[in-house]
C-alpha positions as CSV (number, residue, x, y, z in Angstrom):
1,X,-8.9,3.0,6.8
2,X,-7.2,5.9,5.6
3,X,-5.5,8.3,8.3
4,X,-5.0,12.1,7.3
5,X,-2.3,14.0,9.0
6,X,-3.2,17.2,10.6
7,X,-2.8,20.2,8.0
8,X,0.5,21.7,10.0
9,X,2.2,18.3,8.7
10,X,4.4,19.7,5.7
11,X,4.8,17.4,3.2
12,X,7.7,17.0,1.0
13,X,8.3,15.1,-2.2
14,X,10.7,12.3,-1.7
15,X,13.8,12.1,-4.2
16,X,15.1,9.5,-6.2
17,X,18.1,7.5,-6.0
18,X,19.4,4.7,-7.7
19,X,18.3,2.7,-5.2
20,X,14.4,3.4,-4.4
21,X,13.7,5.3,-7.9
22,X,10.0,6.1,-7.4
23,X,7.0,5.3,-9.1
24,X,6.8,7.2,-12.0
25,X,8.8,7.5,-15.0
26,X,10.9,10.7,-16.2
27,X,9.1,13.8,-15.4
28,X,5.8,12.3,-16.3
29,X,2.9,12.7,-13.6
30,X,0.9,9.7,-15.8
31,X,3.9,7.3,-16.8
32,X,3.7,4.6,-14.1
33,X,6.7,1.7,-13.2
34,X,5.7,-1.2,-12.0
35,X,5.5,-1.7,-8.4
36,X,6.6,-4.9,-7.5
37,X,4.5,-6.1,-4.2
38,X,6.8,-8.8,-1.9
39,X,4.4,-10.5,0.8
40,X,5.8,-11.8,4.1
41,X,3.5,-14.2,5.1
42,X,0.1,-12.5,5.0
43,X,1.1,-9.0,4.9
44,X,2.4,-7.0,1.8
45,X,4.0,-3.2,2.4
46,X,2.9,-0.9,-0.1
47,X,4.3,2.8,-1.4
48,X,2.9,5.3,-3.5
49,X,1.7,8.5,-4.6
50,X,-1.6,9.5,-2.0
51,X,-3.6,10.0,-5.4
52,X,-3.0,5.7,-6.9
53,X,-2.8,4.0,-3.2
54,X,-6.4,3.0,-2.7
55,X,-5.8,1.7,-6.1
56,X,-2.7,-0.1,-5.1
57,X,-5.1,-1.2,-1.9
58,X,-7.6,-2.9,-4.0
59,X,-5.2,-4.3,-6.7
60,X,-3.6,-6.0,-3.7
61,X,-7.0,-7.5,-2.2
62,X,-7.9,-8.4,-5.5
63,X,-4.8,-10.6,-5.4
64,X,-5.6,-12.2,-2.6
65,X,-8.9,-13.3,-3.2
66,X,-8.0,-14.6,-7.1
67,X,-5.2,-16.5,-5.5
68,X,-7.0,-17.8,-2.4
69,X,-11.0,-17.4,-3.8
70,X,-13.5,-14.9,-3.4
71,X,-15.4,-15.4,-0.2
72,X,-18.6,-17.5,-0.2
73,X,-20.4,-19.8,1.7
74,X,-19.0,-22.4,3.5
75,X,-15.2,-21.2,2.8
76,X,-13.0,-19.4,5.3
77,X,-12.5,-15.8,3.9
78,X,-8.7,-15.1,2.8
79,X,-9.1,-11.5,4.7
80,X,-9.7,-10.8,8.3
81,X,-11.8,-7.7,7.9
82,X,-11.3,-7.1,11.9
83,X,-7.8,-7.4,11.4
84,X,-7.7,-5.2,8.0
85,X,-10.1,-2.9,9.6
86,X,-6.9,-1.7,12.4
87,X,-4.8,-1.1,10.0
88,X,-3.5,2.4,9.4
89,X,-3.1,3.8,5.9
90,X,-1.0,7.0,6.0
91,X,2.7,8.6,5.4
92,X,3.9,7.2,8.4
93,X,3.3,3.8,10.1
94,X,5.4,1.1,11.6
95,X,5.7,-2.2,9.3
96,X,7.0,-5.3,10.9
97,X,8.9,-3.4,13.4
98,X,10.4,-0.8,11.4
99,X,9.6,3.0,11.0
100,X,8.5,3.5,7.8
101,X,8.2,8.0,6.9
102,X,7.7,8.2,3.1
């Protein structure tokens, strides 16, 4: 569930620094780094450009389901779809208890 923020929102680009050094490499808008994903328990933060995150979304449930199985049958399913179903994709969200603005 993605959540848009009303139009009066500005947004502005973030900027690099040697410690969070952004997604994409040089001045290219198509040269992509890695983005490492780090779980805690069954959650994993993610942060990109608005454009690749429901990619980065299903790249991460396709994970989850190759690690723990696809649902079927007889199997408890790997994702709560009621829980995944609250959660709020946007710019600015709280993430195990801390603010997170990108």
């Amino acid at each position: 569930p993605w959540v848009t923020l009303p139009p009066d929102v500005p947004f502005v680009p973030a900027e690099s620094c040697s410690l969070n050094v952004g997604v994409l490499r040089g001045d290219s808008l198509q040269d992509r780094e890695l983005t490492p994903h780090h779980p805690f328990v069954d959650d994993t933060c993610l942060a990109d450009t608005r454009s690749q995150l429901s990619q980065e979304i299903h790249a991460s449930l396709q994970s989850l389901f190759m690690t723990l199985g696809y649902p079927k049958a007889g199997r408890t399913e790997a994702l709560s779809v009621e829980k995944f179903a609250e959660v709020k994709c946007a710019e600015v969200q709280t993430q195990l208890g801390v603010l997170i603005d990108t």
